[in-house]
C-alpha positions as CSV (number, residue, x, y, z in Angstrom):
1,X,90.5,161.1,85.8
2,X,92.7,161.7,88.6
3,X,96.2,162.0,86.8
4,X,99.1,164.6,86.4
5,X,99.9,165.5,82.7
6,X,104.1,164.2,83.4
7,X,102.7,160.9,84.4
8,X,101.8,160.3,81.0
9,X,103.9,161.8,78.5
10,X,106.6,159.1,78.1
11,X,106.1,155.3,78.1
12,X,109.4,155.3,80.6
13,X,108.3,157.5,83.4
14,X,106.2,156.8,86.1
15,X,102.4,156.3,85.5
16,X,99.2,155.7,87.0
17,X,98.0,151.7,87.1
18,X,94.2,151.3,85.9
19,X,93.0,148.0,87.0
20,X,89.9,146.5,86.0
21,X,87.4,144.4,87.2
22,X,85.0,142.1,84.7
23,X,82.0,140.4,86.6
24,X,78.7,138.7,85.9
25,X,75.8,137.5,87.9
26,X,74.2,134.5,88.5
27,X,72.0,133.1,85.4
28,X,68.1,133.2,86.8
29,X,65.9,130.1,85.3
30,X,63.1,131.5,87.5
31,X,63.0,135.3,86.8
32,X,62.3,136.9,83.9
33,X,64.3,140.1,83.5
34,X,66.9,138.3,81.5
35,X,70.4,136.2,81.3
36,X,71.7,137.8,84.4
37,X,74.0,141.5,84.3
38,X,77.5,141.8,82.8
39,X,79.5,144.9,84.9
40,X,83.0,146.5,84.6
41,X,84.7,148.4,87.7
42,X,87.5,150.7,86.6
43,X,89.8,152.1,89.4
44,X,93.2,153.6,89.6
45,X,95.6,152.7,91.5
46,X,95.3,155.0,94.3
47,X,91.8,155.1,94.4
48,X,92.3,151.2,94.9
49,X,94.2,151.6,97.9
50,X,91.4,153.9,99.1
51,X,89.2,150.7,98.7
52,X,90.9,148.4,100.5
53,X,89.5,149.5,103.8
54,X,86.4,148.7,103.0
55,X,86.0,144.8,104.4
56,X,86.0,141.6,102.9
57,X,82.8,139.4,102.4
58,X,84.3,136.0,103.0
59,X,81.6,134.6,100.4
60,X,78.8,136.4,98.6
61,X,75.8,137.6,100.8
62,X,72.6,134.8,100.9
63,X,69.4,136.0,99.3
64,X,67.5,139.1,99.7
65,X,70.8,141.0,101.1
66,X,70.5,144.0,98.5
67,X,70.2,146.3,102.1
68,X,73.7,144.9,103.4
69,X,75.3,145.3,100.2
70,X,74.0,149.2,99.4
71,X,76.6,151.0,102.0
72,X,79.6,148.9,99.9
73,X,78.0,149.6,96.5
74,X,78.1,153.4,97.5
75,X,81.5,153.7,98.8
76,X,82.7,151.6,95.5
77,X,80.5,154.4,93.3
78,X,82.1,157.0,95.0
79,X,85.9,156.0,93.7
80,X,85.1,153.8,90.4
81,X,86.3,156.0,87.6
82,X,83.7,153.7,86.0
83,X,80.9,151.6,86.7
84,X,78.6,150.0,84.2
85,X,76.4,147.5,84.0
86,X,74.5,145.2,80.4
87,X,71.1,144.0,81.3
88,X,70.7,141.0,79.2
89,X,66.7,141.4,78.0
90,X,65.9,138.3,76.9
91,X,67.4,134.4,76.7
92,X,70.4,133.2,74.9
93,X,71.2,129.4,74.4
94,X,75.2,129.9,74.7
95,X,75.5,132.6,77.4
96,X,79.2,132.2,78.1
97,X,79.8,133.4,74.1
98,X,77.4,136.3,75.2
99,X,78.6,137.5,78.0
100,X,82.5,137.4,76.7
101,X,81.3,140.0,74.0
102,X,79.8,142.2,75.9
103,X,83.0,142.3,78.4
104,X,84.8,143.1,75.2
105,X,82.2,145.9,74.7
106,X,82.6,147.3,77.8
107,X,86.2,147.5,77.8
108,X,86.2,149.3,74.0
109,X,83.6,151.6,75.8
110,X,85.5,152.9,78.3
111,X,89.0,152.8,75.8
112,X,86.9,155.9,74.0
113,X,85.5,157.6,76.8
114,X,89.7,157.7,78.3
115,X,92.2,160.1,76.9
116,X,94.0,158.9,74.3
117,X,97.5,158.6,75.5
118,X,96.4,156.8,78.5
119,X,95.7,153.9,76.3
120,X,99.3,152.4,77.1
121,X,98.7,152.0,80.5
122,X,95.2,151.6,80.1
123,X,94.6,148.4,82.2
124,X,97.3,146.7,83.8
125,X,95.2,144.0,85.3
126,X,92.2,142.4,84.2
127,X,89.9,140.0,86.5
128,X,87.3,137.9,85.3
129,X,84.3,136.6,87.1
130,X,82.1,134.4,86.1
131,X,79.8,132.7,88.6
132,X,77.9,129.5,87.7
133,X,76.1,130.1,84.2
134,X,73.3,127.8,83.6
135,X,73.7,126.4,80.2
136,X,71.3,124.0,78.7
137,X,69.3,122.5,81.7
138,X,72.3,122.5,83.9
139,X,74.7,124.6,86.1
140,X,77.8,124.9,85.1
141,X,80.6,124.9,87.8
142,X,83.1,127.4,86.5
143,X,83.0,128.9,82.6
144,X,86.2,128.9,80.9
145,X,87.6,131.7,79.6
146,X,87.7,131.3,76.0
147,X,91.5,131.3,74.4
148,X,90.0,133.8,71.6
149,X,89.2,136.2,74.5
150,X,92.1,136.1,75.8
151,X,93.7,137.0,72.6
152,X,91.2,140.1,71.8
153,X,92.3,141.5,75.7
154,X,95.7,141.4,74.5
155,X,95.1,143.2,71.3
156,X,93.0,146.0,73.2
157,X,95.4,146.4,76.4
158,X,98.6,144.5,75.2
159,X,100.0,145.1,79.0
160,X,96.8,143.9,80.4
161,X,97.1,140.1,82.5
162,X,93.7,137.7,82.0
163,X,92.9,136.7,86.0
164,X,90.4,135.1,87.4
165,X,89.8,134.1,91.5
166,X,91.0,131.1,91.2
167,X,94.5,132.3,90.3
168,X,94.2,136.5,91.5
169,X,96.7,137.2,94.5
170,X,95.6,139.5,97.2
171,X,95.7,142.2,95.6
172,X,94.4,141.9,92.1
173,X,91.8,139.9,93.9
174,X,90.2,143.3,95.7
175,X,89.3,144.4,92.5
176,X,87.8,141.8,91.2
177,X,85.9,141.4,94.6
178,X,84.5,144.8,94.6
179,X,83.3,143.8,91.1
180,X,81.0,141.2,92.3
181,X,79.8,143.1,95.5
182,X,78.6,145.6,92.4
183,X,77.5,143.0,90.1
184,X,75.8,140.9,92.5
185,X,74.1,144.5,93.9
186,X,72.8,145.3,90.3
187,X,71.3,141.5,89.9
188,X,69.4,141.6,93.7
189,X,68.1,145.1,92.5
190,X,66.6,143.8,89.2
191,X,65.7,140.7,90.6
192,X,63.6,142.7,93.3
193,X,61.6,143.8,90.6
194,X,60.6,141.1,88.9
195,X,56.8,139.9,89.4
196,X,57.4,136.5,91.2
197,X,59.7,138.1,93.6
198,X,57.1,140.8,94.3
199,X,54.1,138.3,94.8
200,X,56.0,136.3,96.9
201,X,57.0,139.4,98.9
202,X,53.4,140.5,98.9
203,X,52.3,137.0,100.3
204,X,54.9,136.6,103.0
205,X,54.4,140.0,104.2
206,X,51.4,140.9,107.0
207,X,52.1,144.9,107.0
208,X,50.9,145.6,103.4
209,X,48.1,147.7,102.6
210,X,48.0,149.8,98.7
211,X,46.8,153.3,98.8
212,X,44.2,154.4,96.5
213,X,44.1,157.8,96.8
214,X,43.2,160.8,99.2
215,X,40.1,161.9,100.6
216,X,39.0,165.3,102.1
217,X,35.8,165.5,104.3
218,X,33.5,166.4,101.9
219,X,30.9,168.6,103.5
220,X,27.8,170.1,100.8
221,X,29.4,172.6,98.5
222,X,25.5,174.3,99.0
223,X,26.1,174.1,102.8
224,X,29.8,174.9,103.0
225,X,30.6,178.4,104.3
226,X,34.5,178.3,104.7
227,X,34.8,177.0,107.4
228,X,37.0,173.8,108.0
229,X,35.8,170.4,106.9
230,X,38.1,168.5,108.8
231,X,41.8,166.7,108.1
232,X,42.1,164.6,104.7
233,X,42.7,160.9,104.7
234,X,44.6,157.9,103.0
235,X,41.8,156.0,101.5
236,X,43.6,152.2,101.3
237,X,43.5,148.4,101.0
238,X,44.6,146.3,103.3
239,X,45.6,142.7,101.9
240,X,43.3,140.6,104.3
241,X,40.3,142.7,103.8
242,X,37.3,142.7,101.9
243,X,36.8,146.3,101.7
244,X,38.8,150.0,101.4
245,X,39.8,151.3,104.9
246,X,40.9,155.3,105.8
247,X,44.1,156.5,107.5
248,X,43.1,159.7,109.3
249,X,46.2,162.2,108.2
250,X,46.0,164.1,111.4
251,X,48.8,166.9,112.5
252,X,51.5,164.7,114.5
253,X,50.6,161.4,113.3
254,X,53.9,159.6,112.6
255,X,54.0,157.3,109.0
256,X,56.6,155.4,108.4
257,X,55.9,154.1,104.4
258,X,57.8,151.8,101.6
259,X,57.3,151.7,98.8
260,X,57.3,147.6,97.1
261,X,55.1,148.4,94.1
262,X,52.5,149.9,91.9
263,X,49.2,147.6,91.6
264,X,46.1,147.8,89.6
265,X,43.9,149.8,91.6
266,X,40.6,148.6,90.1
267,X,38.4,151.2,88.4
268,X,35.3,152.7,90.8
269,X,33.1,155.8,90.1
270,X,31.3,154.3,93.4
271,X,32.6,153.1,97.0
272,X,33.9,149.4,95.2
273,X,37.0,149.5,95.0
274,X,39.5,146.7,93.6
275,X,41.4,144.8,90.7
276,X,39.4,142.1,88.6
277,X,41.9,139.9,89.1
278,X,42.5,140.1,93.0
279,X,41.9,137.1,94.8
280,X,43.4,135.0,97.3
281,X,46.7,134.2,95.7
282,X,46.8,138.3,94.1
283,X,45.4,140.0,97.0
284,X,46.1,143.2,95.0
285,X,45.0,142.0,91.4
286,X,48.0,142.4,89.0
287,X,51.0,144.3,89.1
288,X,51.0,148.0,86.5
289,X,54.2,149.9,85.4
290,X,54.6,153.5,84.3
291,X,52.0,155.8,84.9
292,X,49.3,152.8,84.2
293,X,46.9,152.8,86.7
294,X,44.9,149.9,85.8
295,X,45.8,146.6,84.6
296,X,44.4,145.2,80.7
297,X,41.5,143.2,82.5
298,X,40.4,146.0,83.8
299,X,40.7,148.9,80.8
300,X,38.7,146.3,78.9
301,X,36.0,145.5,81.4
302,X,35.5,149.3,82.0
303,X,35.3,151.8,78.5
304,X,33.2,153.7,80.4
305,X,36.4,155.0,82.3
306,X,37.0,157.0,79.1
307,X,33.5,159.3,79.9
308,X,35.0,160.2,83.1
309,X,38.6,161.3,81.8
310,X,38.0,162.1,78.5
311,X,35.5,162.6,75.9
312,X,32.0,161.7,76.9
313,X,31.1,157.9,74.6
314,X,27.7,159.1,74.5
315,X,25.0,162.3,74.3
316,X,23.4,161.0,78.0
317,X,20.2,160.9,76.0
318,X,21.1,157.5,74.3
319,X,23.1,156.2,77.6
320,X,25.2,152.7,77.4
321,X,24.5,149.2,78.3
322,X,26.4,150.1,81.6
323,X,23.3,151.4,83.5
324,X,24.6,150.6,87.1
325,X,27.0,153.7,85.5
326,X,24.9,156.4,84.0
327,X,22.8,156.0,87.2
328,X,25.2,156.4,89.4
329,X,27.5,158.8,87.6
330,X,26.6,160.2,84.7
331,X,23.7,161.0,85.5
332,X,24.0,162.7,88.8
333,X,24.3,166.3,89.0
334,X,28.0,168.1,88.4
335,X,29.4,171.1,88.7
336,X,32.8,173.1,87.9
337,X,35.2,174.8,89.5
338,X,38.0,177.3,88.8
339,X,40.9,178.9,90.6
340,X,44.0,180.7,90.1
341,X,47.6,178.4,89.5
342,X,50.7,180.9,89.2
343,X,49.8,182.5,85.9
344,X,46.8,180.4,84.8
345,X,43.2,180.0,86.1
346,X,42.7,176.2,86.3
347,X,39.3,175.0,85.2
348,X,38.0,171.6,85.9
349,X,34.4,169.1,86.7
350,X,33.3,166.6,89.3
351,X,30.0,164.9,90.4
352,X,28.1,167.9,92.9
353,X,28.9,165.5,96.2
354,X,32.4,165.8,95.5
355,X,33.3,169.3,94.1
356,X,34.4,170.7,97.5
357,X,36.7,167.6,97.7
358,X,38.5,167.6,94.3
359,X,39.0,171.1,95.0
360,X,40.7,170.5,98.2
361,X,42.8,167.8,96.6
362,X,43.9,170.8,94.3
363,X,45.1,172.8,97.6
364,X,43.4,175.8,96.5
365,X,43.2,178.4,98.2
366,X,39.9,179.8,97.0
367,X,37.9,178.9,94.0
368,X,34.9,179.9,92.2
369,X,32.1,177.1,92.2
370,X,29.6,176.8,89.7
371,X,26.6,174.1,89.5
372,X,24.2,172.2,89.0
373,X,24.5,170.4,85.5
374,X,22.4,167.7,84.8
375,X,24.6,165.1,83.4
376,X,28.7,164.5,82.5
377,X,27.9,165.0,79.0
378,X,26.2,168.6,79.4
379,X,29.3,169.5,82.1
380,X,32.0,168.1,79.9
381,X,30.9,170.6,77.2
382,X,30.5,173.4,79.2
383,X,33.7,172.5,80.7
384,X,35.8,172.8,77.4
385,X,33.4,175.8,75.7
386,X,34.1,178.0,79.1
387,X,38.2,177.5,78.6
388,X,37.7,178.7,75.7
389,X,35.1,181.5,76.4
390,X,37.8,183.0,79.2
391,X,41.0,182.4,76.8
392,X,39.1,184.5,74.2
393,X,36.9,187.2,76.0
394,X,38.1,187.5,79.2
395,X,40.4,190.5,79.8
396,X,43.8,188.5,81.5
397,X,46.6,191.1,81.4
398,X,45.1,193.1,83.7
399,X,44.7,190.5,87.0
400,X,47.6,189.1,87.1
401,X,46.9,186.2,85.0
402,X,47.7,184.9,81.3
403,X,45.3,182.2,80.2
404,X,42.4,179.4,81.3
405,X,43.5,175.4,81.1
406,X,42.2,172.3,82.2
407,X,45.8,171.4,82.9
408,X,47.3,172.0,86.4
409,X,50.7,173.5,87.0
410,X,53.8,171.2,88.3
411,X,53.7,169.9,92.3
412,X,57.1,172.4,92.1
413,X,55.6,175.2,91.2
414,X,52.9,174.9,93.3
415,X,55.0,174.5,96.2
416,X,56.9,177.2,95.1
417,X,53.6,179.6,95.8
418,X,52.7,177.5,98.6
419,X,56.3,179.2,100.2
420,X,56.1,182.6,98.7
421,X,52.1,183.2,100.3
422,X,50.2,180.4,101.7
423,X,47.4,182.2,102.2
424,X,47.5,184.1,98.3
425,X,44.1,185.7,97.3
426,X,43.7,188.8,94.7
427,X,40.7,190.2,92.5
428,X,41.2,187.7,89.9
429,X,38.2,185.1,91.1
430,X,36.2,188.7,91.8
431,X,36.2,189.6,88.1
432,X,36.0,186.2,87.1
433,X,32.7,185.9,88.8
434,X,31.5,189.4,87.2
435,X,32.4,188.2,84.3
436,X,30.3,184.7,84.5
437,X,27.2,185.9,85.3
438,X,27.5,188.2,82.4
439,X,28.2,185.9,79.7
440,X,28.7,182.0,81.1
441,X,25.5,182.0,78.7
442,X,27.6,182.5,75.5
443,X,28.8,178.8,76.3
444,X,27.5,175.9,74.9
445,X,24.5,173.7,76.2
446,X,23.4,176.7,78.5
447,X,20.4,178.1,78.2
448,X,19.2,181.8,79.3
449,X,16.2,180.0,81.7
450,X,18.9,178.2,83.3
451,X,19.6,178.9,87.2
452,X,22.7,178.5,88.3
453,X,24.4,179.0,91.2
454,X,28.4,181.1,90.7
455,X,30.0,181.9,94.1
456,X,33.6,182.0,95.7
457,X,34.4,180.0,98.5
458,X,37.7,180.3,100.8
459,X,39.5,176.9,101.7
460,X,42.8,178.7,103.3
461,X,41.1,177.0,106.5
462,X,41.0,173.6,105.6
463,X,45.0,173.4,105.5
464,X,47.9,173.2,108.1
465,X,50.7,175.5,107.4
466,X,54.0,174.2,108.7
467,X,55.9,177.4,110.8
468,X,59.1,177.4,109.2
469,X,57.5,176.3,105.3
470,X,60.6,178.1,103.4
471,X,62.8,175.5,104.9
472,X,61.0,172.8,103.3
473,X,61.8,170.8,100.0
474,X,59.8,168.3,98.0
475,X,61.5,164.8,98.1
476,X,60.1,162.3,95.7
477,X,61.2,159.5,97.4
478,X,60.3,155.9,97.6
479,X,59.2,155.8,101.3
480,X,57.6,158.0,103.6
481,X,59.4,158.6,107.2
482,X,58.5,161.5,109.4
483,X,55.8,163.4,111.4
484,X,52.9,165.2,110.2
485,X,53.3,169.0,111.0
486,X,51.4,170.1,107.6
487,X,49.3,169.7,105.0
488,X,47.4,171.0,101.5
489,X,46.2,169.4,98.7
490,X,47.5,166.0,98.5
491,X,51.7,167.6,100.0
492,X,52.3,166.4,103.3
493,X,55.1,168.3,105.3
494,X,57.1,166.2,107.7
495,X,59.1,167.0,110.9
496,X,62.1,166.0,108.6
497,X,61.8,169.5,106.2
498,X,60.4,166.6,103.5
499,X,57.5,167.5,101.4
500,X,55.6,164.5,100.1
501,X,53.1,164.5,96.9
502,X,50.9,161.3,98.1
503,X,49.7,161.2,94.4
504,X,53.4,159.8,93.9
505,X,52.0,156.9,96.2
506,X,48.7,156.3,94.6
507,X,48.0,152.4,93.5
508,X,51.4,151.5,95.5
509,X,51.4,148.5,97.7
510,X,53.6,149.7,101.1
511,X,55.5,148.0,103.9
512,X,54.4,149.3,107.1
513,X,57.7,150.2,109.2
C-alpha cells in the first residue's frame, strides 16, 4: 500500500482516498463456463490520477477484442492495489442475488487483507456495474441494486457512497470504467476458451494445422556410423487434409506459431494418424485438457496404448484380438538405449526402426544401443530388470554418476548442460558397456545363446549449436516467433535468445502468422 504512517493515525488529518470499482460481465446463454465473472478494482487516490491518462472507450469493445483490450488491462494491473475476479462455475436461476454476494465477498476480502486502521477510510466511493443479466429467458435492461445491499455497504464502509453509471460524475466514473475494461477482459479470456468458441475459431480459420510430434531422419541404427542423419521435422495435420504432412526444421527457417488449443491427437503405433471423432464439422476430433493426449473415444477404442507406455496386457505368446497391432508393433524387433542425464544414466525402449530417432528426440549426446529383442513384452522386461541390474551392481560413485531411471531429467536441467558443454562425453558409457557384456545376462528373459549387439554411438553431429548458447533462456510460451539458429532434441533456439520445448506444442492446433 502506498501510504505514510501520519496519514493514518487520526480520523482528522489528511488521508489517502481508496476508491473502488464493483463490475460484472455479460451473462452467456451460449457458453458454458458459467454465469459470467464478478471483479473488484481497488485503487488509491493517486494511483487513480495515474489512470486517468489512459483513454476512454466511448462504449465497450464489440466481440473478439480481448487483443485491444490487453495493453489497458496491463497498465490497470500495474496500479490496482487489487484486482480480483469470481468465476461463476455453474448456473444460478436469480443471478442478480448471486452476484450481490459475491461483491459483498470481495469487499470483506480485501477489508482483511488491508491494515487495520485503514479501515475508516477504507472506500470512499463505491461503483457498481452491472451489465444486462439474463434472468429467466430474457435480458434484463439494467439490475437494480438491491436496498439490502446498500445497507450491508454501509455497515462494511460506513463512508462508502453506492454509484452506479447512470448517476457516477466524471470522476468516480474512471473507476468504475477501468472496472469493466477488467471485467469485460477476464469474460473475452474465458470465453475464448470455451469449446464452441474454439470450434468456431477452428472452422473460420484457413491457417490451422495441429502438430503431432517431432521427427528425426531415422537412418538404420545397424548402418549408422555417427555421422549426421539430417535436420528434424514437425510432423503435422493440416485441417483440409486427409493425411499427416512434415515441416522441415531447417537452420534459418522463420516460424511464426499460436497457440488456439490442445486436440486429441488420435492414437498410432503406424503412419495413421488422427482423432476418431474428426470429421468434417471437427476437423481435429475433439478438444483434450491437461496433459491428456487423447480424447475418451479414443482411450477406449485403443487399450492396447497401455502395452506401449506401460505394462505389457499380454505374454506376446497369447497376443490380443488387436492383430493389425501385435503385427505391426509388438511383434517387431526392439531394442534399448541408455545415456547419461546430469547425475543419472537414462534407460529407455523403442521398436529397432526407430531407436536412433527416440534417441535424437532425447538430444543425447552419445548413447549406448543395445538390440535386437524379439517382441515388446521380452524388451519391456529387460528394460525394467536392467535398471535395476545397474542401480544394484554397477559401481556409480566412481563415473560421475548416481543411479539408472527410466525417467528423464527436467527440459531446465537439460538445457542447463546443454550451456555448460554441448558437446559433454566421459568414460561413463565406456564402463557401462564393459559392464554389459559381462553381466546383461544376469537380467531377466536373456539367455547365454543370445547374440546381441552393445555399441556406443556419437549424435553430437546431428545437432546445431547456436554461437552465443549462454545467452539463451527457455520461454514456455504460447506461440512460437523467431528464426531457427539451433537445435537438439525437440529445444529449438531462435534468433530472439528463446529456447522452445516443441513437446510443449505437441497435439496443439496453431494459427499460422
Amino acid at each position: 500500500m502506498k501510504h505514510k504512517d501520519s496519514e493514518i493515525t487520526n480520523s482528522n488529518s489528511s488521508h489517502i482516498d481508496f476508491f473502488l470499482g464493483l463490475s460484472f460481465s455479460n451473462i452467456s446463454k451460449f457458453h458454458k463456463f458459467g454465469a459470467g465473472v464478478v471483479g473488484v478494482l481497488l485503487l488509491d487516490s493517486e494511483n487513480l490520477e495515474k489512470l486517468r491518462n489512459i483513454p476512454k472507450l466511448e462504449s465497450f469493445p464489440e466481440k473478439g477484442t480481448k487483443d485491444k483490450l490487453q495493453p489497458y488491462v496491463s497498465k490497470i494491473h500495474n496500479s490496482a492495489e487489487e484486482l480480483e475476479f469470481i468465476i461463476n462455475k455453474k448456473r444460478i436461476e436469480k443471478p442478480e442475488v448471486y452476484i450481490f454476494d459475491k461483491y459483498l465477498n470481495l469487499i470483506k476480502r480485501i477489508k482483511g487483507r488491508l491494515n487495520k486502521s485503514l479501515l475508516k477510510f477504507f472506500s470512499k466511493i463505491v461503483c457498481v456495474e452491472i451489465n444486462n443479466p439474463y434472468i429467466g429467458g430474457f435480458w434484463k435492461p439494467r439490475a437494480e441494486i438491491p436496498k439490502d445491499f446498500q445497507e450491508k455497504i454501509k455497515k462494511l464502509t460506513p463512508e462508502a457512497k453506492i454509484l452506479t453509471s447512470r448517476d457516477s460524475p466524471d470522476s468516480e466514473f474512471s473507476i468504475l470504467h477501468l472496472a469493466r475494461i477488467c471485467v469485460r477482459y477476464k469474460y473475452l479470456e474465458l470465453k475464448s476458451k470455451t469449446p464452441v468458441f474454439i470450434h468456431n475459431q477452428v472452422r473460420r480459420t484457413n491457417n490451422l494445422f495441429q502438430i503431432h510430434r517431432v521427427k528425426w531422419n531415422n537412418s538404420d541404427i545397424e548402418e549408422y556410423t555417427g555421422f549426421n542423419v539430417g535436420y528434424p521435422r514437425l510432423i503435422v495435420h493440416y485441417k483440409n487434409e486427409p493425411f499427416f504432412s512434415s515441416i522441415d526444421l531447417k537452420l534459418g527457417k522463420r516460424i511464426l506459431l499460436k497457440k488456439i488449443e490442445k486436440f486429441c491427437k488420435g492414437f498410432s503405433y503406424t503412419d495413421v494418424f488422427g482423432c476418431e471423432n474428426s470429421n468434417a464439422q471437427y476437423p481435429f476430433g475433439k478438444i483434450v485438457y491437461g496433459s491428456k493426449e487423447l480424447c475418451f473415444d479414443c482411450s477406449s477404442a485403443h487399450p492396447e496404448r497401455f502395452c506401449i507406455f506401460g505394462v505389457p496386457q499380454c505374454d506376446c505368446v497369447n497376443l490380443c484380438e488387436n492383430k493389425v497391432f501385435a503385427g505391426t508393433y509388438c511383434l517387431q524387433y526392439h531394442g534399448l538405449y541408455a545415456f547419461q542425464e546430469k547425475d543419472q544414466i537414462r534407460v529407455g525402449k523403442s521398436t529397432l526402426n526407430r531407436l536412433l530417432g527416440r534417441v535424437l528426440e532425447h538430444g543425447a549426446g552419445e548413447a549406448v544401443v543395445i538390440y535386437p529383442f524379439s517382441s515388446l513384452c521380452k524388451v519391456s522386461n529387460i528394460e525394467k530388470s536392467l535398471t535395476s541390474l545397474l542401480n544394484h551392481k554397477f559401481s556409480f560413485p566412481k563415473i560421475g554418476a548416481q543411479k539408472a531411471s527410466l525417467r528423464s531429467i527436467s527440459k531446465e536441467e537439460k538445457i542447463n548442460e546443454y550451456k555448460r558443454n554441448w558437446e559433454k562425453t566421459s568414460n561413463v558409457l565406456d564402463n557401462l558397456i564393459e559392464f554389459l557384456k559381462d553381466r546383461i545376462h544376469e537380467t531377466t528373459d536373456i539367455s547365454l545363446a543370445e547374440v546381441l549387439t552393445i555399441k556406443k554411438i556419437n549424435l553430437l553431429r546431428n545437432y546445431k549449436k547456436p554461437s552465443d548458447i549462454e545467452l539463451f533462456e527457455f520461454n514456455d510460451s504460447q506461440s512460437i516467433n523467431g528464426e531457427i539458429v539451433g537445435y537438439r532434441g525437440t529445444f529449438l533456439f531462435l534468433n530472439t535468445h528463446e529456447i522452445i520445448d516443441l513437446r510443449n506444442f505437441y497435439g496443439y492446433v496453431v494459427e499460422v502468422d
